[in-house]
Structures are given as structure tokens and as C-alpha cells.
C-alpha positions as CSV (number, residue, x, y, z in Angstrom):
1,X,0.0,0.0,0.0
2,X,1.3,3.2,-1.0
3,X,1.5,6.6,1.2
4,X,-1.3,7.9,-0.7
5,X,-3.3,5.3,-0.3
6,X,-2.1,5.1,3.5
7,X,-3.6,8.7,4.2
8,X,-6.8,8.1,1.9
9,X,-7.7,4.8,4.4
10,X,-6.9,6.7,7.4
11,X,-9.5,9.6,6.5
12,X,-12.3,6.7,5.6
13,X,-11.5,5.3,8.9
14,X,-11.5,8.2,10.7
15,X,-15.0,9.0,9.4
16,X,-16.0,5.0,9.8
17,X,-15.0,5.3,13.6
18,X,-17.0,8.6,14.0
19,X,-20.4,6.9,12.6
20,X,-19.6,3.5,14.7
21,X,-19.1,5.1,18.1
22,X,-22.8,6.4,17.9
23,X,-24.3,3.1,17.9
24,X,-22.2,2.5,21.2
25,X,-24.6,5.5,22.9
26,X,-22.1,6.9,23.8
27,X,-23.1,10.4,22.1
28,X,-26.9,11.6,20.9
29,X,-27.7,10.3,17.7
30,X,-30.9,10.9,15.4
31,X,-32.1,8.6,12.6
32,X,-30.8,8.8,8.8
33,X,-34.4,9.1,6.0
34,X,-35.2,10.6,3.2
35,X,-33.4,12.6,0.7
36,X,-34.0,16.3,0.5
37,X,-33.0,19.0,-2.0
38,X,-32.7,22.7,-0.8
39,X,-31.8,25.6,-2.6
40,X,-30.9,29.0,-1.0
41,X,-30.2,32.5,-2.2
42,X,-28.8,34.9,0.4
43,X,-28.7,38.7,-1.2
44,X,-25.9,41.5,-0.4
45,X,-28.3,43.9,0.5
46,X,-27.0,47.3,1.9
47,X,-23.7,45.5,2.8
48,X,-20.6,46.6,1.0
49,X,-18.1,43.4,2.5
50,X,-18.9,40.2,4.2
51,X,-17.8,38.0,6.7
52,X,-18.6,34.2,6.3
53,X,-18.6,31.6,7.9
54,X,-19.5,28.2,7.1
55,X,-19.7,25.1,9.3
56,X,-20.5,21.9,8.1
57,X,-20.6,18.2,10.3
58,X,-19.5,15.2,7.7
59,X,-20.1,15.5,4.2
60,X,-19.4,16.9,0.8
61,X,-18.8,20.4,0.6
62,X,-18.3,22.4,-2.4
63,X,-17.2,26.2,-2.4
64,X,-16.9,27.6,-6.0
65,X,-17.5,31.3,-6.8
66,X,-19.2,33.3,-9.4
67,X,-22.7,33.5,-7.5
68,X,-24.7,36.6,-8.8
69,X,-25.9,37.1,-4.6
70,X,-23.6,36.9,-1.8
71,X,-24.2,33.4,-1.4
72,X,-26.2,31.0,-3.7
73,X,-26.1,27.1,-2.3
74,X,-27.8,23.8,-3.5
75,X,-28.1,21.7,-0.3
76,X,-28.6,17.6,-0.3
77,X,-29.3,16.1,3.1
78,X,-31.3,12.5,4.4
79,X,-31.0,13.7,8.4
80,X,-34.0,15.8,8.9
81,X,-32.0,17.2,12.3
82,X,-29.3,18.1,9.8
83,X,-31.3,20.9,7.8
84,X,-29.1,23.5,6.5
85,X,-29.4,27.0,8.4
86,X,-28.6,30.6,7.4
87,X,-28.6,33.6,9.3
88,X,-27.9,36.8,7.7
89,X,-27.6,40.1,9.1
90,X,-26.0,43.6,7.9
91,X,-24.8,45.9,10.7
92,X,-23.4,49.4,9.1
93,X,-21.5,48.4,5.9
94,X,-20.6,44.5,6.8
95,X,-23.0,41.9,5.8
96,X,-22.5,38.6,8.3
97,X,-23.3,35.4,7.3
98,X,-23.6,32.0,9.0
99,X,-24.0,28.3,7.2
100,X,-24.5,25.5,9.3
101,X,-26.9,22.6,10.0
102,X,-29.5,22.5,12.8
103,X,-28.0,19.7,14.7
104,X,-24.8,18.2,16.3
105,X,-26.4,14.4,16.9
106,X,-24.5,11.6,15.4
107,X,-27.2,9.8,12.2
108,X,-27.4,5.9,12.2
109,X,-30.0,3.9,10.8
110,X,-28.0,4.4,6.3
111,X,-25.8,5.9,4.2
112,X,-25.5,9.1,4.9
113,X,-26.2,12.1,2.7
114,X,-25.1,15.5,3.2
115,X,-23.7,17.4,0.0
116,X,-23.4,21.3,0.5
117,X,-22.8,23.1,-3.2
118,X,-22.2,26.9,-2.4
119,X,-21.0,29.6,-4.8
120,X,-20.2,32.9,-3.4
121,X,-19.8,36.9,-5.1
122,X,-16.9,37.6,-6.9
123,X,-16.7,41.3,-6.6
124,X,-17.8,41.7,-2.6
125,X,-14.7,41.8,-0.5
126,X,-15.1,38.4,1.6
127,X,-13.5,37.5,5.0
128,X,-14.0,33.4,4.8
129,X,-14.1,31.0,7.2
130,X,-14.4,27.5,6.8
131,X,-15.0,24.6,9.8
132,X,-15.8,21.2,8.2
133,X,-15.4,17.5,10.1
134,X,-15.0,14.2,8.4
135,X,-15.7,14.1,4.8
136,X,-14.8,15.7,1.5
137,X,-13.8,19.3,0.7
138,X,-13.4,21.3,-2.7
139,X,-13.0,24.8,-2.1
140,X,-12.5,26.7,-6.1
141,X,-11.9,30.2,-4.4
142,X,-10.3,31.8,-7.3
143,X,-11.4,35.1,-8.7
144,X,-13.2,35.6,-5.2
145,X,-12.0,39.1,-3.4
146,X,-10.8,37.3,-0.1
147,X,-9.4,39.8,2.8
148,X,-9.0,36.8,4.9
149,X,-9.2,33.0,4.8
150,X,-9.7,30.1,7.6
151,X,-10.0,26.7,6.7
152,X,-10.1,23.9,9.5
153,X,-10.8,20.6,8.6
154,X,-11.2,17.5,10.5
155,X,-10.7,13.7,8.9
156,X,-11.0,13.6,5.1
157,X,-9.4,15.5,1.6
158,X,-9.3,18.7,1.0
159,X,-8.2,20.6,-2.3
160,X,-7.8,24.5,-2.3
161,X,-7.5,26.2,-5.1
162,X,-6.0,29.9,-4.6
163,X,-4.4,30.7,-7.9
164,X,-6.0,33.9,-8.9
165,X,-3.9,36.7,-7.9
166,X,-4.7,39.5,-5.8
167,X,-5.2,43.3,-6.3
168,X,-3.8,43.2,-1.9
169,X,-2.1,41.1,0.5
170,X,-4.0,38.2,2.1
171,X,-3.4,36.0,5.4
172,X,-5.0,33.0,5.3
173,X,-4.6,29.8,7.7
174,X,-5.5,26.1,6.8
175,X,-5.3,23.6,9.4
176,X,-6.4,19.7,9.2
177,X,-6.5,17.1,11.2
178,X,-6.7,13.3,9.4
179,X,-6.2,13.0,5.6
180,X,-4.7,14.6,2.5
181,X,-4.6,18.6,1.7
182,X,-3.6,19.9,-2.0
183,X,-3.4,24.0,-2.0
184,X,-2.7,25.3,-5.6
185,X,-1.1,28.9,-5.5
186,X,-0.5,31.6,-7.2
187,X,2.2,32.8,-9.8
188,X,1.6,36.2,-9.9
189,X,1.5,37.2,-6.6
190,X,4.3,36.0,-4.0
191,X,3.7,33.6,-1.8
192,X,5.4,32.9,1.6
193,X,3.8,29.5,3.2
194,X,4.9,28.2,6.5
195,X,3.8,24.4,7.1
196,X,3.7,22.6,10.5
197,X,3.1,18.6,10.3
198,X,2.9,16.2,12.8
199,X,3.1,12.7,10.4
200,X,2.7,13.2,6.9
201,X,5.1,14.1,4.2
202,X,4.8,17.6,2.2
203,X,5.7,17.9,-1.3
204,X,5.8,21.0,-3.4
205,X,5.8,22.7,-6.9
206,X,7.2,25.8,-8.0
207,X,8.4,26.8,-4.5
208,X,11.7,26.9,-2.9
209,X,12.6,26.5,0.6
210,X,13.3,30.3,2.0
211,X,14.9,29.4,5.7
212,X,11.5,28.4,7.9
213,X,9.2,29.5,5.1
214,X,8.4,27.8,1.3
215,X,8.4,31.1,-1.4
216,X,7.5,31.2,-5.0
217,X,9.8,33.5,-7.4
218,X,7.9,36.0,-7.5
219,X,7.9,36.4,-3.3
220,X,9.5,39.9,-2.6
221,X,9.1,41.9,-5.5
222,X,5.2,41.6,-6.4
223,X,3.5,43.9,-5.1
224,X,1.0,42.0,-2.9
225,X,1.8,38.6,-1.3
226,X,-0.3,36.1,0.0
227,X,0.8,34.4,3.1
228,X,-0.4,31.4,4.4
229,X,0.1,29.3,7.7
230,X,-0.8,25.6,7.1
231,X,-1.1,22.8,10.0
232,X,-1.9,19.2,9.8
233,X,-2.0,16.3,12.3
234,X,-1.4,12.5,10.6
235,X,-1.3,13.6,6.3
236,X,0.1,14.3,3.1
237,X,0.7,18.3,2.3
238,X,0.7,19.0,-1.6
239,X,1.4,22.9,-2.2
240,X,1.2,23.5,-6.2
241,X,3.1,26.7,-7.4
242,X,2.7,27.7,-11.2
């Protein structure tokens, strides 16, 4: 079995062990039925920026851009206590959003579906944050207008893509815990990345090592630079540099 194959196992278990322990009562758990399809639209309103935040248990989620309204999401669920929930509120020029699910209990009883498809505004200037658990992740944030990026995961994959360049600096931070994380960068901004593993291996393309810090040719003379703080527990790290 190959390392790749080694960190793909260990995220499947990791979510296998999370379903399993429910049946052992040891935590609340609520019963897995019928599929459901939502689709939401959240507007900008007065707001000229936004902060977002998105929380999601185990499951697919899928951040893309090029939404028309702040936010525009296609939601696919089969635990009733798991219904997706938004709250939106504008306070002076800031829009605040919140995405998360109604319910923390553990489903038994199927397979479970819960698949979150979101797209968000290109032009409004977005602070982002990101809390997923065990599951997949597929975050396409180019062409948004971050100011600011989290992204913590739990036990799964996750693939970033940040390649778009920038018009300002960012600071963004991505942390995981079990499973494999690919980041793609970009060229024509620099890019300073710091990376903290525990077990895993890191490998790397179009970056050079920069004393404690990976940096892509262009770091230090383009005009804006994104730097980016990555952890990860038991993984592989894959940072892709044009």
C-alpha cells in the first residue's frame, strides 16, 4: 500500500470510527431518511463586505465562486436534524453570514447524505471561514476578493485552489486534522507559506525552501503577497506553485 493510499484509508477510517461510536450510545444520535433538496439564495443587500462563515458536520462540501448574490447554495441532506441554516444580518456596511446545519447528533439507521454546493460573489470583498469535520472538501476560491481566509478541517481530503492573484495582500490559515490537503497557488503574486506537520510528508511545486518559510519566485518583489500558515495532524501536504 502506497503513502497515498495510507492517508486516503486513514481519513475513511476516521470518518467510519466517527459513525460506529454512535451506535455505542455513547453520544446523541438521530435517525438517517429521506433525501431532501434545498436551494438557498442569500442577497448583499446594503452590505458593501462580508464575513462568512460556514460550518459543516460530515459530508461533501463544495465552495466555488461566481454567485450573482452573496451566497447561492444547492443543499442535499437525508438527516431531517441536519437541515441547513442561514442567518444573515448587515450591521453598518458589513454583511455577516452564518451556514450551518441544525443539529450536532450523530445519524445511524443508512448511508449518509449530506452534500453542501455553495458559490459565493466575486466582486464583494469576503473574510472566509471555513469549519468542516469528516468528509470531503473542494474549495475553487479563485477570482473571489478574499481579505481573509480560515479553513479547519477534521478527517478527510481537502483541495484548495488559490491561484488567482490579488489586487492586496491576504493572510489565510488552513489547518487539518486526518487525511490529504492539495493548495494550488499563485504565480503572480508572492507567496510565503509556512507548514507545521505532525506525520505526513509535504511535497511541493514551483516553490523553494526560503529558511522556515516555502516562497514562490515571485515572493519579494510583487507587489502583494499572500501568506499562508498551514497545519496538519497525521497527512500528506501537496502545495502546487505555477
Amino acid at each position: 500500500m502506497n503513502t497515498n493510499t495510507n492517508y486516503r484509508w486513514l481519513g475513511g477510517a476516521a470518518l467510519a470510527f466517527w459513525l460506529l461510536i454512535s451506535s455505542c450510545g455513547l453520544f446523541n444520535t438521530t435517525r438517517v431518511g429521506e433525501t431532501r433538496t434545498d436551494t438557498q439564495t442569500v442577497e448583499l443587500g446594503s452590505a458593501k463586505e462580508a464575513r462568512v462563515r460556514i460550518e459543516m458536520g460530515a459530508g461533501q462540501l463544495s465552495v466555488a465562486n461566481g454567485a450573482q448574490a452573496l451566497m447561492e447554495g444547492t443543499f442535499r441532506y437525508n438527516v431531517a436534524d441536519w437541515q441547513p441554516r442561514l442567518d444573515y444580518s448587515v450591521s453598518g456596511s458589513q454583511g455577516v453570514l452564518m451556514v450551518d446545519h441544525s443539529g450536532d447528533d450523530i445519524p445511524v439507521g443508512g448511508e449518509l447524505v449530506n452534500e453542501w454546493n455553495l458559490s459565493l460573489n466575486n466582486l464583494v470583498p469576503i473574510d472566509l471561514e471555513i469549519h468542516t469535520g469528516a468528509g470531503e472538501t473542494e474549495l475553487d476560491l479563485r477570482d473571489l476578493n478574499l481579505t481573509a481566509l480560515q479553513v479547519h478541517t477534521g478527517a478527510g481530503n481537502t483541495n484548495i485552489d488559490l491561484s488567482s492573484a490579488l489586487d492586496h495582500d491576504l493572510n489565510a490559515v488552513i489547518s487539518g486534522g486526518v487525511g490529504e490537503l492539495s493548495v494550488k497557488l499563485p504565480g503572480e503574486m508572492g507567496v510565503r507559506v509556512s507548514v507545521d506537520t505532525a506525520i505526513g510528508g509535504l511535497t511541493n511545486s514551483g516553490l523553494e525552501k526560503d529558511g522556515e518559510y516555502y516562497v514562490n519566485n515571485a515572493y519579494g518583489s510583487a507587489p502583494n503577497t499572500l501568506f499562508l500558515d498551514i497545519s496538519a495532524g497525521v497527512g500528506s501536504i501537496s502545495l502546487l506553485a505555477p
